[in-house]
N, C-alpha and C positions, 0 to 999 in steps of 0.2 A: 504494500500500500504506500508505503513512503517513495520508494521508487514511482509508483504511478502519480504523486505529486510531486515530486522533484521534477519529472517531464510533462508534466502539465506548466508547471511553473516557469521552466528552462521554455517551451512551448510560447504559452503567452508572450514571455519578456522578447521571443523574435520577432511576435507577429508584432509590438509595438516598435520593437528594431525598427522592421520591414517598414512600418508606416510612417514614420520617422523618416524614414530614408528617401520614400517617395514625396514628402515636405518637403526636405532638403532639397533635392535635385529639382522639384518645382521651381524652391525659390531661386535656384542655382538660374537655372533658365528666365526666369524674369530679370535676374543680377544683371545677367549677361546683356538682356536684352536694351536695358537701361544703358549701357558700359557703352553700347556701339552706338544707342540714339546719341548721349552724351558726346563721342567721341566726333560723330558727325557733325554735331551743333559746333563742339571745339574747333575741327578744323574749317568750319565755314563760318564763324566768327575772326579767327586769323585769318582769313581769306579777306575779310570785309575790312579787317585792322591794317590789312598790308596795302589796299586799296586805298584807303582814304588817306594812310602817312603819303603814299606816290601823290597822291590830291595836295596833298599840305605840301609835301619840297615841291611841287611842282609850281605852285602859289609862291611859295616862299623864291622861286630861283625869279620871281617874274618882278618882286618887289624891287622898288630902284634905293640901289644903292649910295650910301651916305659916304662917298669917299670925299670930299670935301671938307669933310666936318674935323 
């Protein structure tokens, strides 16, 4: 009898493993999913940052210079 609860017990404690595990790798997959939106907003945010500094020297090389002064 103790035997048959020891693998009832040992039993259970996998099937909550198990369920546990398929949580995890849910959230594994949502993580992820997050990581790469993120990563595409990051690199099209630089994209937009590298554009607008070329906007500004390019403004800036047009401003007339104070060599006089």
């Amino acid at each position: 009898m103790t035997s048959q609860t020891s693998l009832d017990h040992i039993a259970e404690r996998v099937e909550r493993l198990l369920v546990r595990h398929e949580e995890l790798q849910r959230t594994n997959a949502l993580l992820a999913e997050q990581v790469t939106a993120l990563t595409q907003e990051r690199d099209s945010l630089r994209s937009r940052l590298n554009a607008a500094r070329a906007r500004v020297d390019a403004l800036i090389e047009r401003l007339p210079s104070n060599q006089g002064a």
